[in-house]
Backbone as a ProteinNet text record, in pm:
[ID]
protein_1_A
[PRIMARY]
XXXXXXXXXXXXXXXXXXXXXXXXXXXXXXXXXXXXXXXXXXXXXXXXXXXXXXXXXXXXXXXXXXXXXXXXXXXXXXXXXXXXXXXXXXXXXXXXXXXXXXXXXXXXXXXXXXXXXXXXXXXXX
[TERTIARY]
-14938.9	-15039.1	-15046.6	-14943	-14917.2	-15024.2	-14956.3	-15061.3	-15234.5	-15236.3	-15408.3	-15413.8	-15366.5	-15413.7	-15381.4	-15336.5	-15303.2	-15423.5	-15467.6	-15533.7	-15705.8	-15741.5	-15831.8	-15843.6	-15732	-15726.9	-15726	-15788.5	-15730.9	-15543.6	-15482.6	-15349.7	-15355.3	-15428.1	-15420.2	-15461.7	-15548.6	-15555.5	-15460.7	-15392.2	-15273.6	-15154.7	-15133.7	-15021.8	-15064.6	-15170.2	-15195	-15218.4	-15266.4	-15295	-15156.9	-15107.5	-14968.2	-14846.4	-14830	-14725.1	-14731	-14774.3	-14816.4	-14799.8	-14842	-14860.1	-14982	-14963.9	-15081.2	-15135.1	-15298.7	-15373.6	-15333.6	-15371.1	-15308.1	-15448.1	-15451.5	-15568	-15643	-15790.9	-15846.7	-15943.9	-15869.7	-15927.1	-16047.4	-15994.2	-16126	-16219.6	-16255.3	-16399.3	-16536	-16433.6	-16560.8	-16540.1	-16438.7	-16381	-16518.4	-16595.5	-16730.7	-16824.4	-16834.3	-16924.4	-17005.8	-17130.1	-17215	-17329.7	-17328.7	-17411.9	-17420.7	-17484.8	-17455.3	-17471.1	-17360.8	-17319.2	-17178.2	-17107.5	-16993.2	-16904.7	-16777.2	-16589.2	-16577.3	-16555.2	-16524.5	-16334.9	-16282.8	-16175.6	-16165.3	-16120.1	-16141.2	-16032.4	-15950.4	-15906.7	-15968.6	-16007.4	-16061.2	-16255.6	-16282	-16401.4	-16419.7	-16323.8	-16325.2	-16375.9	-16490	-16593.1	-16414.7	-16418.9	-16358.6	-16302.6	-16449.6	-16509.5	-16648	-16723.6	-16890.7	-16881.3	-16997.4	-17013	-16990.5	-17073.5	-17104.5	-16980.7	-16853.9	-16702.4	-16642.2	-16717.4	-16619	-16600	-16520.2	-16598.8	-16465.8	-16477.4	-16421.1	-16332.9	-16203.5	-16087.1	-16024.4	-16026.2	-15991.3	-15835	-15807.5	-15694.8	-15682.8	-15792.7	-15812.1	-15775.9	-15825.7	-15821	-15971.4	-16038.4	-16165.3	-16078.3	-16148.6	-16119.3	-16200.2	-16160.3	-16256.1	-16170.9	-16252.1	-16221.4	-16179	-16215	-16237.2	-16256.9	-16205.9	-16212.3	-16292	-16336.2	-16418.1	-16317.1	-16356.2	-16239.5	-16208.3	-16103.9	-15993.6	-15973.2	-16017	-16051.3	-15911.9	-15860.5	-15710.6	-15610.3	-15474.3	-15357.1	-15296.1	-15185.3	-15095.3	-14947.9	-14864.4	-14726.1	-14626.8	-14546.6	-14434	-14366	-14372.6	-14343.4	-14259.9	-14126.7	-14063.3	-14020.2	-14091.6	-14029.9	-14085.4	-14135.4	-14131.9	-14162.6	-14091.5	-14007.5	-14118.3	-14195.7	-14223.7	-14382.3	-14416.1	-14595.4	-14631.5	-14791.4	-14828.7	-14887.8	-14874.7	-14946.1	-15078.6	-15209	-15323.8	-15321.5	-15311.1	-15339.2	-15432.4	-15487.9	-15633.4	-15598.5	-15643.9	-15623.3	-15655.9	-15727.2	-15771.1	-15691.4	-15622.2	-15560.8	-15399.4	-15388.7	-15267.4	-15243.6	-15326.3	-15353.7	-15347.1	-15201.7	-15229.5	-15324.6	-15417.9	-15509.6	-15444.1	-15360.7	-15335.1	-15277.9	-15274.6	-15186	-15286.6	-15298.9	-15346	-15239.3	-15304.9	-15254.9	-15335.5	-15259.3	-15349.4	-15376	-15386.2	-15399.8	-15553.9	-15646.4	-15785.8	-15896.6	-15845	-15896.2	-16046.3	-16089	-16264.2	-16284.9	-16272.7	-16297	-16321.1	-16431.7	-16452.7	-16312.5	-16201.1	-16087.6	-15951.4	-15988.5	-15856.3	-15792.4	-15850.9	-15751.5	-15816.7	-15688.3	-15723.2	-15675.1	-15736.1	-15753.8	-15757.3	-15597.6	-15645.5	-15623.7	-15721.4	-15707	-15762	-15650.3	-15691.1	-15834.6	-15892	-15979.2	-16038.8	-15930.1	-15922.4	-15867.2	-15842.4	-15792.1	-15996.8	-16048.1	-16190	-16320.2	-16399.5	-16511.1	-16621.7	-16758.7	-16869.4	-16950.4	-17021.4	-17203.3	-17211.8	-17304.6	-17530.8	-17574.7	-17606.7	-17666.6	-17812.9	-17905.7	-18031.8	-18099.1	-18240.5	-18303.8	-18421.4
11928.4	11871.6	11719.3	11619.7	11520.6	11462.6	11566.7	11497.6	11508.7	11644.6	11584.5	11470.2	11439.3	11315.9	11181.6	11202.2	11073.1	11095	11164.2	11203.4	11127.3	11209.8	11208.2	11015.9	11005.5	10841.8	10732	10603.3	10495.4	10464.8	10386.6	10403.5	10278	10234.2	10137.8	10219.5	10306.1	10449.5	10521.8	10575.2	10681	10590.9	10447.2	10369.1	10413.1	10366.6	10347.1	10477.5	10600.2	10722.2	10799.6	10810	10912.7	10849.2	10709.5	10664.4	10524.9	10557.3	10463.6	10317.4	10299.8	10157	10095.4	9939.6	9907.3	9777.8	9718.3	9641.6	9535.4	9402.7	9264.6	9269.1	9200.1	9164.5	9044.9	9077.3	8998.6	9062.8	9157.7	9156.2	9299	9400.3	9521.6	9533.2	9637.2	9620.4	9623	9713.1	9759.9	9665.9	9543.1	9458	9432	9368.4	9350.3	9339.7	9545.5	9582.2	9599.5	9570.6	9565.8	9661.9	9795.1	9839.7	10005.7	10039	10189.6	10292	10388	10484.9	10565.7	10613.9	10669.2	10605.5	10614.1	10612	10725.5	10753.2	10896	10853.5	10950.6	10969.8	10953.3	10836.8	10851.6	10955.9	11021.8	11166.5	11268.8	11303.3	11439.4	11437.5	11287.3	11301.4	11347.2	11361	11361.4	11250.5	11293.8	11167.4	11133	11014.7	10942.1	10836.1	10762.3	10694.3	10646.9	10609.7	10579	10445.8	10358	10178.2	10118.2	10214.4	10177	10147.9	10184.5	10151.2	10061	10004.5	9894.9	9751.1	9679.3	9565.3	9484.2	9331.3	9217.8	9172.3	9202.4	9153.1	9053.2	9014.4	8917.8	8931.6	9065.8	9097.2	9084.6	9126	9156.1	9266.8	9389.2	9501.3	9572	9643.4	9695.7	9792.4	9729.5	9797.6	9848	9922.4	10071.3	10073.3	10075	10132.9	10289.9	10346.9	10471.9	10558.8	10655.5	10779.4	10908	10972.6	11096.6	11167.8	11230.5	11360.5	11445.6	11452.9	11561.2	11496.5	11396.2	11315	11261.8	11208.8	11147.8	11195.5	11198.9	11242.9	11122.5	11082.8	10981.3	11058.6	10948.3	10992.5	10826.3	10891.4	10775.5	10698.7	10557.7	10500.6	10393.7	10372.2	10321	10199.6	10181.7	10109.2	9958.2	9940	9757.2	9752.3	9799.8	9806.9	9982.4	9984.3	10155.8	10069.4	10189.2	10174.7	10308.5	10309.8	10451.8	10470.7	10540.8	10552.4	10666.4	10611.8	10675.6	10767.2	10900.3	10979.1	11066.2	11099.4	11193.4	11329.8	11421.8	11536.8	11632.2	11616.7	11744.5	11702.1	11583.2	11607.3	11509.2	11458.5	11402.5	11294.1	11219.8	11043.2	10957.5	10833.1	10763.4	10677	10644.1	10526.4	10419.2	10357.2	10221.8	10278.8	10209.2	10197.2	10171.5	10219.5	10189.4	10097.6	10015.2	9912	9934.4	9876.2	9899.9	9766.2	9670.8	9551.8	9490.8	9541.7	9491.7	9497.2	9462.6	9435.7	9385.7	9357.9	9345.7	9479.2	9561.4	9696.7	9794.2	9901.2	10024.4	10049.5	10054.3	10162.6	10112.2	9941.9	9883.4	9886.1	9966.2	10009.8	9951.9	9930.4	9850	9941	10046.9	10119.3	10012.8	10000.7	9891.4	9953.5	9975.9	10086.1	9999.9	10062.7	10032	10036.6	9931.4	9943.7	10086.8	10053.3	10155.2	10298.6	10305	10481.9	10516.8	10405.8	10467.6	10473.9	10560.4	10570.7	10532	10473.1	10455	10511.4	10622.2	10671.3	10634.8	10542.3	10488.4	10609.4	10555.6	10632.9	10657.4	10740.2	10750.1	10702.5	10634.2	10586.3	10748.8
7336.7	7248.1	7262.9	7265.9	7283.9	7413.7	7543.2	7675.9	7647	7527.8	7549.3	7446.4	7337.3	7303.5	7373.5	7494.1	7579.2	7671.7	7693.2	7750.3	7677.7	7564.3	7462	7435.8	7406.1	7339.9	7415.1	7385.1	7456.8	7412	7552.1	7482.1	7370.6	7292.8	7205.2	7046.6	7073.7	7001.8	6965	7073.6	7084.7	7032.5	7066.4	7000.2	6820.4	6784.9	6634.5	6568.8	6618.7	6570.1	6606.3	6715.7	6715.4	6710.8	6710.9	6725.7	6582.9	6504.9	6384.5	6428.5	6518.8	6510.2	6431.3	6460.8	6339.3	6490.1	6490.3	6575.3	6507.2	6582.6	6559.6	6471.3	6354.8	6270.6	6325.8	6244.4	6319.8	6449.7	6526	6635.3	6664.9	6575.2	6535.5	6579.2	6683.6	6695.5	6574.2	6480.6	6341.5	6184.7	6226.7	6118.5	6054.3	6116.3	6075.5	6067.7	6122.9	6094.1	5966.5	5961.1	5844.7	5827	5926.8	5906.3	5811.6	5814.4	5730.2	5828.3	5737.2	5837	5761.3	5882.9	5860.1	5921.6	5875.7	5963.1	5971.3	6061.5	6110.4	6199	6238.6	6277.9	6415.1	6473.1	6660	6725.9	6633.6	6700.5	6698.7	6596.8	6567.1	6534.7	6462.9	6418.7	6302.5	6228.5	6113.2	6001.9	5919.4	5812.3	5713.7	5708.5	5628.9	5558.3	5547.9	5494.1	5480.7	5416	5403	5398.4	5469.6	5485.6	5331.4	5217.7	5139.3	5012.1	5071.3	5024	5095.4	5208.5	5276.5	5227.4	5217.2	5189.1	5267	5237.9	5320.9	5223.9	5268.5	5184.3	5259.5	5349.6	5411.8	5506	5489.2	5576.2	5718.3	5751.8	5912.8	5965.8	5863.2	5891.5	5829.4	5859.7	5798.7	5644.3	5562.6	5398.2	5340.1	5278.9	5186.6	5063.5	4935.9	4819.5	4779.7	4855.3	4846.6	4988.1	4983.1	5108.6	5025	5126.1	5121.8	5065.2	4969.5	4882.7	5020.5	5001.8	5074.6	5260.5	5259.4	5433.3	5468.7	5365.6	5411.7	5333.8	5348.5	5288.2	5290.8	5193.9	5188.6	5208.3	5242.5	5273.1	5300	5195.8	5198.1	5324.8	5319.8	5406.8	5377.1	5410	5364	5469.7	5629.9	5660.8	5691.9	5561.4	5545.7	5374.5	5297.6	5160	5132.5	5040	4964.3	5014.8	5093.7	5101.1	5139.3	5103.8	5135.6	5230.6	5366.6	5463.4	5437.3	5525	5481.3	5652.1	5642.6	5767.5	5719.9	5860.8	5846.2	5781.7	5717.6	5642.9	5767.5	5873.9	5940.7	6070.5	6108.5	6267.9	6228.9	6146.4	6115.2	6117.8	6206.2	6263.6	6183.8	6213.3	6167.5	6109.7	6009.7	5998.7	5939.6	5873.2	5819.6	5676.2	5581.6	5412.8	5308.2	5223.5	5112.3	4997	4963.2	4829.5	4709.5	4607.5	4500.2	4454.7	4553.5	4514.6	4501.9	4471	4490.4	4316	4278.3	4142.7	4127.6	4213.7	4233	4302.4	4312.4	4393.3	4195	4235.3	4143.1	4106.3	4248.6	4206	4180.8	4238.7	4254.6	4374.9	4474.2	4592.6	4675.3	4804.3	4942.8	5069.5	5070.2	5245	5316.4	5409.3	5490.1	5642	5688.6	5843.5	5935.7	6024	6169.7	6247.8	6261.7	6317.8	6448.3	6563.7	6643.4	6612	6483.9	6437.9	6397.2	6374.2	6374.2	6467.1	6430.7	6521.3	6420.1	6471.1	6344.5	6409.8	6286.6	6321.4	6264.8	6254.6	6218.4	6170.3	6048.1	5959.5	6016.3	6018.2	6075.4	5963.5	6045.3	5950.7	5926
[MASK]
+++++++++++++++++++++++++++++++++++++++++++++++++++++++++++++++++++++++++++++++++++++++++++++++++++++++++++++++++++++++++++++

């Protein structure tokens, strides 16, 4: 299973989706993007997230208030003190951590994902 996602992925992909790494900030292809559409999953293609939850926190990671019900799972991560890692619900892939640090946000929360764990469709006009 492993060789097809080496296969499937760029290895800068496959570092951040199977091997939890995280992209140097800043550098994202979809950091800032502004258009409408979807985040979808660059493993599987899985929707999980909408434009219309993203916004600019200034991390240097693309941020969302909110995920599509049932799109991501969290799971304890303990190795840089207690954080929650955000992985895809339908293929397992790393995407980045959620915080609850965003107090101008609907929910309070800061999805902060890897640029390259995502893919974007353009919403049709």
């Amino acid at each position: 299973m492993e060789e097809d996602w080496k296969k499937k992925l760029t290895k800068e992909q496959y570092r951040v989706l199977r091997e939890k790494g995280t992209e140097a900030p800043f550098t994202g292809k979809l950091l800032n993007n502004k258009e409408k559409g979807a985040y979808v999953c660059a493993g599987c293609g899985a929707h999980l997230f909408d434009s219309d939850v993203k916004f600019d926190s200034g991390t240097g990671w693309p941020s969302f208030y909110d995920a599509k019900k049932g799109a991501v799972k969290f799971v304890e991560d303990r190795s840089h003190g207690l954080r929650k890692e955000v992985v895809c619900a339908k293929c397992g892939g790393h995407l980045g951590h959620v915080f609850d640090d965003a107090p101008q946000t609907p929910t309070g929360n800061r999805f902060c994902i890897n640029s390259c764990a995502l893919d974007f469709r353009k919403k049709n006009k």
